[in-house]
VOTOR-915539 format. One record per residue: x, y negated, z of N, C-alpha, C in turn. Coordinates in nm, 2 decimals, padded with zeros to 4 digits. Layout:
// residues N
R     n.u     n.v     n.w    ca.u    ca.v    ca.w     c.u     c.v     c.w
R       X       Y       Z       X       Y       Z       X       Y       Z
...
END
This chain:
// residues 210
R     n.u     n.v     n.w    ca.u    ca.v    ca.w     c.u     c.v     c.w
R   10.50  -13.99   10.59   10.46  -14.10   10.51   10.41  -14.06   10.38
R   10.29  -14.13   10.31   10.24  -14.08   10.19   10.32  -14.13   10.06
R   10.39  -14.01   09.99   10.47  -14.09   09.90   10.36  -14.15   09.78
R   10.36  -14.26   09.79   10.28  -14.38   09.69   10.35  -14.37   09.53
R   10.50  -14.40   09.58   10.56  -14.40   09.42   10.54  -14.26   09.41
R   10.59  -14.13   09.45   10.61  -14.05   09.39   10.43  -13.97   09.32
R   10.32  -14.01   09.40   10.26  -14.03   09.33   10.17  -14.12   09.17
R   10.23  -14.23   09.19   10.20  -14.30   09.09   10.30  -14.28   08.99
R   10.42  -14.21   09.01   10.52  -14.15   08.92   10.42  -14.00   08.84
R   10.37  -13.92   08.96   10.30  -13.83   08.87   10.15  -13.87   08.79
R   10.11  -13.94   08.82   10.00  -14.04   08.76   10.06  -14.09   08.60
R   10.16  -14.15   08.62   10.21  -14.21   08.48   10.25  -14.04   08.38
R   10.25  -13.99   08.44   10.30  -13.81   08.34   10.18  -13.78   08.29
R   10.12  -13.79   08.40   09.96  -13.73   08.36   09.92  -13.79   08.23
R   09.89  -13.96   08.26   09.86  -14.04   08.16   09.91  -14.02   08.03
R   10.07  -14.01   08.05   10.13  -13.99   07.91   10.13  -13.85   07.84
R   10.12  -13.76   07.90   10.07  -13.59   07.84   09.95  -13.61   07.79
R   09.88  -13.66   07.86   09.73  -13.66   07.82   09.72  -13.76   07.62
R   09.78  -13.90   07.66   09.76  -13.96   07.54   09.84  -13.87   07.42
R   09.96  -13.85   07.48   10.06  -13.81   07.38   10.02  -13.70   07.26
R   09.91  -13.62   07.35   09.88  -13.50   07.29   09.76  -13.50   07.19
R   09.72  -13.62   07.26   09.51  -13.66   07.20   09.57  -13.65   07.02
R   09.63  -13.72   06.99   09.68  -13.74   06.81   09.65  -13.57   06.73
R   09.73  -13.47   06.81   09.75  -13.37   06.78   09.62  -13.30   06.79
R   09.55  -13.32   06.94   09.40  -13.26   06.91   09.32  -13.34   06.84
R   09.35  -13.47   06.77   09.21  -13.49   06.75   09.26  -13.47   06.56
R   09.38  -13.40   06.54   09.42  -13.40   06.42   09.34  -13.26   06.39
R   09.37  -13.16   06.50   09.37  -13.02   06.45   09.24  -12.99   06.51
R   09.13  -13.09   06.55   09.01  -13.06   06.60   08.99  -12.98   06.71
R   09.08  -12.96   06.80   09.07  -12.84   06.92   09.08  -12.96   07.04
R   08.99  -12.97   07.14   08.98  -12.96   07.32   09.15  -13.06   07.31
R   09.12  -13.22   07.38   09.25  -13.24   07.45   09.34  -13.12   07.52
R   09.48  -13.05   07.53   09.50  -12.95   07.65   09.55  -13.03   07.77
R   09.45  -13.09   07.86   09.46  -13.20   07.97   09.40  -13.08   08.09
R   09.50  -13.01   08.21   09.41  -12.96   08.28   09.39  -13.00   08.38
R   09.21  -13.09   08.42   09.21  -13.18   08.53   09.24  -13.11   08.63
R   09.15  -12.98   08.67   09.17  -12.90   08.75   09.32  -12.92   08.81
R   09.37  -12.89   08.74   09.51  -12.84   08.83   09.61  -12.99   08.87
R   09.59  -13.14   08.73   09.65  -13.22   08.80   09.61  -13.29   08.92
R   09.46  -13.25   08.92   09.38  -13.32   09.05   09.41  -13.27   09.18
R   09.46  -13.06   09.18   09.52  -13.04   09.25   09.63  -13.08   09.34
R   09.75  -13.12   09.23   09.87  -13.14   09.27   09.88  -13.27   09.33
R   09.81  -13.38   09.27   09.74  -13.50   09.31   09.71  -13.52   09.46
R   09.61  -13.41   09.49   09.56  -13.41   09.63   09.66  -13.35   09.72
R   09.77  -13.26   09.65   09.83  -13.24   09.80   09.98  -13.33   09.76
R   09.98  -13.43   09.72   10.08  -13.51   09.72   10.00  -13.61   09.86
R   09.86  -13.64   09.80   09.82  -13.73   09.91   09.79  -13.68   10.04
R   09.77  -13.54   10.05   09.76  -13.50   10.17   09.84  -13.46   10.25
R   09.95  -13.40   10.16   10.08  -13.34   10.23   10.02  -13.24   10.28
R   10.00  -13.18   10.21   09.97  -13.03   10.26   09.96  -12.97   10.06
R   10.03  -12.82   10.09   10.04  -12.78   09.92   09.93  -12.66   09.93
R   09.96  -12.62   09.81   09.83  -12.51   09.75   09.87  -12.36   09.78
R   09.81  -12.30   09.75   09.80  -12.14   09.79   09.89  -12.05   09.67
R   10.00  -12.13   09.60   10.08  -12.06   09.55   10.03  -11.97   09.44
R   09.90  -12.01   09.39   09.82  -11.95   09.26   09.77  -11.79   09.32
R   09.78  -11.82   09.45   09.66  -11.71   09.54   09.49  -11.77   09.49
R   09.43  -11.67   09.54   09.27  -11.67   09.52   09.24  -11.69   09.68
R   09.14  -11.81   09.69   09.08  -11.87   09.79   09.10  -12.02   09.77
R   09.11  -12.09   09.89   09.07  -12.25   09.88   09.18  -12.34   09.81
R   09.20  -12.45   09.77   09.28  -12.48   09.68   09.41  -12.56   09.76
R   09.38  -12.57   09.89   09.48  -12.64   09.99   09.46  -12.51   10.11
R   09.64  -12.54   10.17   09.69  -12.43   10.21   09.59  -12.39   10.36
R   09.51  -12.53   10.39   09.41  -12.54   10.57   09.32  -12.50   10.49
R   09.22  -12.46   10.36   09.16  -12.45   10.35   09.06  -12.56   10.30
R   09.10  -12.70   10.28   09.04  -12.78   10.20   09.01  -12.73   10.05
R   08.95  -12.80   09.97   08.91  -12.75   09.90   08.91  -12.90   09.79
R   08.91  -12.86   09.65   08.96  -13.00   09.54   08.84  -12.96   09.43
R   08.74  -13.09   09.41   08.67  -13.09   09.30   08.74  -13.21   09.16
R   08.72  -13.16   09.06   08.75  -13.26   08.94   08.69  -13.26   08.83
R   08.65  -13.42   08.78   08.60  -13.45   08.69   08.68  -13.54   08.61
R   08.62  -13.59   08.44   08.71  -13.63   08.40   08.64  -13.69   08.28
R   08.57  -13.82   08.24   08.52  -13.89   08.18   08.62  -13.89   08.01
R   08.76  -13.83   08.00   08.86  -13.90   07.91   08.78  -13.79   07.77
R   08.79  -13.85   07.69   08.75  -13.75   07.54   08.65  -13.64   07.57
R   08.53  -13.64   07.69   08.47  -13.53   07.74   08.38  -13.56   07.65
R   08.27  -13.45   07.63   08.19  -13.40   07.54   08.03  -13.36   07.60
R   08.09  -13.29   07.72   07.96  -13.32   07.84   07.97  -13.43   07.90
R   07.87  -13.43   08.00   07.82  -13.54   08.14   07.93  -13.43   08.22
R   08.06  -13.54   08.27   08.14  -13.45   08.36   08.05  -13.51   08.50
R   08.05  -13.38   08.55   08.01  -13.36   08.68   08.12  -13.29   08.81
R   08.10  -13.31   08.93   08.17  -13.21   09.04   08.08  -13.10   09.06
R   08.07  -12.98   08.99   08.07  -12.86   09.05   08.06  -12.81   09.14
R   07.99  -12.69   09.20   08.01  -12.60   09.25   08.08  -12.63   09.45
R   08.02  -12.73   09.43   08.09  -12.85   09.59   08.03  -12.75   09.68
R   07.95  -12.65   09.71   07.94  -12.60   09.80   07.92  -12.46   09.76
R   07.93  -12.35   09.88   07.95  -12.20   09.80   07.78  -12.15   09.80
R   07.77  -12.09   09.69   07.60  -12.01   09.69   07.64  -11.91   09.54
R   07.58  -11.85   09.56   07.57  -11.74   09.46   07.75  -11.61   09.44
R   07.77  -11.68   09.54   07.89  -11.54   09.55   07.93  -11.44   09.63
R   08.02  -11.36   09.64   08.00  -11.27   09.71   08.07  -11.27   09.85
R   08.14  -11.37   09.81   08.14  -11.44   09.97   08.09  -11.45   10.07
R   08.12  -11.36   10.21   08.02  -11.34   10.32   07.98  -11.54   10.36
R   08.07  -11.56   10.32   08.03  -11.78   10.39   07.95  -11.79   10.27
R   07.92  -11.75   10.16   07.81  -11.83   10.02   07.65  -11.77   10.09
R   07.63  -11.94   10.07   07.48  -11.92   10.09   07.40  -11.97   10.21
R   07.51  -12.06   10.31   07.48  -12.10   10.39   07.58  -12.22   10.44
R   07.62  -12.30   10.55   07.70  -12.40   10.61   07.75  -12.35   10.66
R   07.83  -12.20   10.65   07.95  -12.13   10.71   08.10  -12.18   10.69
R   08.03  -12.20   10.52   08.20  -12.25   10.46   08.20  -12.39   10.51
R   08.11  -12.49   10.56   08.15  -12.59   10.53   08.20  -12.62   10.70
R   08.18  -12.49   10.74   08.23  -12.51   10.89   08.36  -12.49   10.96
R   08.41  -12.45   10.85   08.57  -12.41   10.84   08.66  -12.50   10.71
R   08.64  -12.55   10.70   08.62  -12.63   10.58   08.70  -12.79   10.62
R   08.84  -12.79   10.65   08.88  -12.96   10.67   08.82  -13.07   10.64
R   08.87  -13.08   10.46   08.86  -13.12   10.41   08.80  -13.13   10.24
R   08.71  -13.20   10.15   08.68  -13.21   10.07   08.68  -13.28   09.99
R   08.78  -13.28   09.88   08.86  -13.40   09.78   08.77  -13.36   09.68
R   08.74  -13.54   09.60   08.70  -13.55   09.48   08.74  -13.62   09.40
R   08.82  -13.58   09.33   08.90  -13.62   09.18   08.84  -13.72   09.07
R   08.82  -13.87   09.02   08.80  -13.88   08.90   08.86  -13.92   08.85
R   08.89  -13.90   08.65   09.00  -13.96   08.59   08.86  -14.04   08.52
R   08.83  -14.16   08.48   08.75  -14.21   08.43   08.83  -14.38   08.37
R   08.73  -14.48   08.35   08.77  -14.57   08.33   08.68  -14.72   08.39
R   08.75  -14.79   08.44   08.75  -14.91   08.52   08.64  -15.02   08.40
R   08.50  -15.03   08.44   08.42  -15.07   08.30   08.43  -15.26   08.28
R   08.49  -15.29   08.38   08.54  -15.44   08.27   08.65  -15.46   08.23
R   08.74  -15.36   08.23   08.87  -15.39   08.18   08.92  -15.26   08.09
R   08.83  -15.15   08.11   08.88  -15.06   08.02   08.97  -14.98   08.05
R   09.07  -15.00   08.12   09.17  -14.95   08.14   09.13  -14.83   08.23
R   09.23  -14.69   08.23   09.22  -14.58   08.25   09.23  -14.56   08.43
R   09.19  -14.49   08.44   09.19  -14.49   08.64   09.18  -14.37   08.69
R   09.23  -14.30   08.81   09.20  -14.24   08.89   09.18  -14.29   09.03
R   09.06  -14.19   09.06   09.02  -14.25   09.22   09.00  -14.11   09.31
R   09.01  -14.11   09.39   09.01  -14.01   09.52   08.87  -14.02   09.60
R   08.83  -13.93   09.65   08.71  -13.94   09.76   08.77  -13.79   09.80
R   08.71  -13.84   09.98   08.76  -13.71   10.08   08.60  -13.74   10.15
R   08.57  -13.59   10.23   08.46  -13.57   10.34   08.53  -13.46   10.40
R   08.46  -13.52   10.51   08.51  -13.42   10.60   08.43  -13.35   10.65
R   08.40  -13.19   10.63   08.27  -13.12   10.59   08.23  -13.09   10.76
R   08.34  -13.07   10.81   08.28  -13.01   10.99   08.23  -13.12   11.05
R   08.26  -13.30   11.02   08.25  -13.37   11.14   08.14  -13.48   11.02
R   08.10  -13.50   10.90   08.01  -13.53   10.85   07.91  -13.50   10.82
R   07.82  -13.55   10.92   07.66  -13.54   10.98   07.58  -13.59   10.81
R   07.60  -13.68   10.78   07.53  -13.73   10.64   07.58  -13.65   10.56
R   07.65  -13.60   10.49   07.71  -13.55   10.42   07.63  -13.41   10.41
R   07.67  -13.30   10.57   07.61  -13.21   10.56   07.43  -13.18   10.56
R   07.38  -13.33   10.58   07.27  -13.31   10.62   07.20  -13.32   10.47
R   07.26  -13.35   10.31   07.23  -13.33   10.20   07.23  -13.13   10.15
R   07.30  -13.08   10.24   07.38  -13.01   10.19   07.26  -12.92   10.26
R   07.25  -12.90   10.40   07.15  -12.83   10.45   07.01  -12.80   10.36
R   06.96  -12.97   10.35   06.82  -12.96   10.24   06.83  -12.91   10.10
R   07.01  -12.90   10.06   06.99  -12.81   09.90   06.97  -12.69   09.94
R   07.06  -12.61   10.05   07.07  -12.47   10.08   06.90  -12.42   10.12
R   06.83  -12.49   10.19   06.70  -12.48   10.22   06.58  -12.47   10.10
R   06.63  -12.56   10.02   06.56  -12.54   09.89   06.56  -12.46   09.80
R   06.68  -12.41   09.87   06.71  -12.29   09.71   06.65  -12.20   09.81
R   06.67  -12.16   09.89   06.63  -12.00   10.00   06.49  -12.06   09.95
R   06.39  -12.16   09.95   06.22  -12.17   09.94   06.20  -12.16   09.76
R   06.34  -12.15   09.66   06.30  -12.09   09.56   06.29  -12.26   09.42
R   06.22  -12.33   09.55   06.27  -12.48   09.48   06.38  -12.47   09.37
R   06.52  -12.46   09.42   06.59  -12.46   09.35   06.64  -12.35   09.27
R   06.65  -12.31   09.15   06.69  -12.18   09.13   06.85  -12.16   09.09
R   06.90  -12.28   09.08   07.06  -12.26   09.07   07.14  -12.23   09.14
R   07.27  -12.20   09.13   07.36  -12.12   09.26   07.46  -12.27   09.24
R   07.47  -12.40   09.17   07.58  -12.49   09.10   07.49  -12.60   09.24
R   07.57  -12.62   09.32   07.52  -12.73   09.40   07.63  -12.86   09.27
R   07.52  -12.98   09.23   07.62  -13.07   09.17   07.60  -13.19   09.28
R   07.70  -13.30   09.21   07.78  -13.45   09.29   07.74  -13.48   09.16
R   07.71  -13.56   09.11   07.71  -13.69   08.98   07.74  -13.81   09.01
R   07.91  -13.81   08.98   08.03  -13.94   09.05   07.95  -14.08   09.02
R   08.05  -14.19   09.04   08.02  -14.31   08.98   08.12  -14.33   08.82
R   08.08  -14.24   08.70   08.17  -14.26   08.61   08.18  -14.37   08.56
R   08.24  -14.44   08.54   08.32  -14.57   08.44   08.20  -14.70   08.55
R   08.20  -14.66   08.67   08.11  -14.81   08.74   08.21  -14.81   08.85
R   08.17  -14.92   08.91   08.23  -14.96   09.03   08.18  -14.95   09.13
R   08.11  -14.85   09.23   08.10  -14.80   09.29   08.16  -14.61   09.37
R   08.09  -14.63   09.49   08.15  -14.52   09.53   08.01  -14.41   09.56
R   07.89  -14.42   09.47   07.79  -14.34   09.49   07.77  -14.25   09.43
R   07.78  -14.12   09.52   07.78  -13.97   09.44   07.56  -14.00   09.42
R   07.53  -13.90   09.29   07.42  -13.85   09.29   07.35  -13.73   09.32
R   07.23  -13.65   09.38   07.17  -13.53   09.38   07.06  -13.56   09.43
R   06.97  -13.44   09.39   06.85  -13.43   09.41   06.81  -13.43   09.51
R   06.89  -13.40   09.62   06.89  -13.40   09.77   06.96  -13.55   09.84
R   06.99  -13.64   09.81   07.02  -13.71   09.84   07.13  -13.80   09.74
R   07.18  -13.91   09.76   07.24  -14.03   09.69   07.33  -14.10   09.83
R   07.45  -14.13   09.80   07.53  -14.15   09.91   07.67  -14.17   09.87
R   07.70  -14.27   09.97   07.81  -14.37   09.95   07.93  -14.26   09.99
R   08.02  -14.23   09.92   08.10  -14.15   09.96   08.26  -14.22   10.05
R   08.35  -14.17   10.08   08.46  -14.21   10.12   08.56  -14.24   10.04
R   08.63  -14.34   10.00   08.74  -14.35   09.90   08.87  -14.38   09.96
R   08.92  -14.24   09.93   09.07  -14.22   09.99   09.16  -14.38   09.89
R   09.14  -14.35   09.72   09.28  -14.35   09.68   09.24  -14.43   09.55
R   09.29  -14.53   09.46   09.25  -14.51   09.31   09.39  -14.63   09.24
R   09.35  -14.55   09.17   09.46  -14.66   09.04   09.46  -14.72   08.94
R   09.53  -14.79   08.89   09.43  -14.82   08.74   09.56  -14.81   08.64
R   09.53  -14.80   08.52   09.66  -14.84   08.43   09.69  -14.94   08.35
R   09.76  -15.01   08.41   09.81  -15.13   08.40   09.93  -15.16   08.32
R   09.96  -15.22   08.17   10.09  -15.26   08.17   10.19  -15.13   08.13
R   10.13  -15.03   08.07   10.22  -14.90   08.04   10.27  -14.81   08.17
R   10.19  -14.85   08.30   10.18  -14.78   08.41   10.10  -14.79   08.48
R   10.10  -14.72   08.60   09.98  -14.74   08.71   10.04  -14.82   08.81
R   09.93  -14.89   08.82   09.95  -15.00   08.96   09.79  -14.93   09.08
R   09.89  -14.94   09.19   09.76  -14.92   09.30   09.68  -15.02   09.35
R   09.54  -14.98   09.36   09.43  -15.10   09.39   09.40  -15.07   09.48
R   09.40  -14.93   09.56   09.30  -14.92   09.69   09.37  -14.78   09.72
R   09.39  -14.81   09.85   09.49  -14.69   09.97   09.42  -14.70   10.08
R   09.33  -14.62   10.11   09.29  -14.60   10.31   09.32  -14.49   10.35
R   09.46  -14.49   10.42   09.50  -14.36   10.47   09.43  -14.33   10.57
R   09.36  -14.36   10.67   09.26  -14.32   10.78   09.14  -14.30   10.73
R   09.12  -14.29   10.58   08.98  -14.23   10.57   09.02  -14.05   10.59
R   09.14  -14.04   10.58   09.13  -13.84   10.59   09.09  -13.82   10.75
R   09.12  -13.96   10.82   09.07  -13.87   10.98   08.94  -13.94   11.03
R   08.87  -14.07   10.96   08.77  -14.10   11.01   08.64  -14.15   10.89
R   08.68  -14.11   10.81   08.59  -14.16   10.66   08.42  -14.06   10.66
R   08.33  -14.12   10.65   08.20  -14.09   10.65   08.17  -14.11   10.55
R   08.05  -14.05   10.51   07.92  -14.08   10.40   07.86  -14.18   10.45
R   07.72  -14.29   10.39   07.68  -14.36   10.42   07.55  -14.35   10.33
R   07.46  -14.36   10.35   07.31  -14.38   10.29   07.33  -14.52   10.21
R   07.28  -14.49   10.11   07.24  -14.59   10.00   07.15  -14.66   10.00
R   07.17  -14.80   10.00   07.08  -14.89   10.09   06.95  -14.87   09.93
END
């Protein structure tokens, strides 16, 4: 069973480290110390039930899934998902749909904010790289574009739905409704949950943007 409270227990920590600390950076002019990365981690394998690689080097969940995070709070860039597929490394799978063939699972993280009410949120999105035909068929025409030179970057990006109500990732290669596992909002000096589909980890698709 997916523990719900014990995740919306670590959700309220998150929230509260995060604010608690903002005073202090924005006193002494240094970077919130908020690290999405790693709460987005611990996040996903609460909801997966499956844990991380014990601060080994390779995928960020123990099958091999893999965790992207972005994070709209006090950012300074356009937060984006990164690096969602491998190219430019030395990795015998970078550079082609090797990795995404071994590949469970694909979580995407945002901490952003809910835009008619303001209030602070996390949401979840999963793909599932081996059995998502739409998905990988964005992924094929970037990998193709960069081998024809088209593209000259090794950073495949996702450009979330930040502070909107939607679930449409952006790229040059396609625009697409993604899967939404999970999201919360903060409500009332806590988080309350608005949306749980546990069967999107075994059956959740992409969808074309009408």
């Amino acid at each position: 069973m997916i523990p719900i409270a014990r995740i919306l227990e670590l959700l309220n920590l998150h929230h509260r480290t995060f604010f608690e600390a903002k005073p202090f950076a924005d006193e002494t002019k240094h970077p919130n110390p908020s690290d999405t990365r790693g709460w987005s981690q611990i996040l996903v394998s609460l909801l997966y039930q499956k844990k991380g690689l014990a601060r080994q080097k390779g995928a960020d969940i123990e099958d091999g899934s893999d965790v992207k995070a972005a994070s709209t709070w006090d950012a300074i860039d356009t937060p984006r998902f990164n690096g969602v597929i491998k190219a430019g490394t030395k990795s015998e799978l970078s550079g082609s749909m090797a990795s995404l063939d071994i590949m469970p699972k694909l979580f995407f993280v945002l901490w952003d904010n809910e835009p008619d009410n303001q209030r602070e949120r996390c949401r979840v999105w999963v793909v599932r790289p081996q059995h998502d035909t739409i998905f990988r068929g964005i992924c094929e025409k970037w990998y193709k574009q960069r081998e024809e030179g088209i593209i000259k970057s090794d950073n495949f990006q996702l450009h979330p739905p930040r502070n909107q109500n939607t679930n449409i990732f952006r790229n040059t290669c396609g625009n697409l409704n993604y899967p939404l596992l999970f999201s919360a909002e903060w409500f009332e000096n806590q988080y309350t949950l608005t949306s749980f589909e546990e069967n999107i980890l075994e059956n959740g698709i992409c969808s074309y943007v009408d």
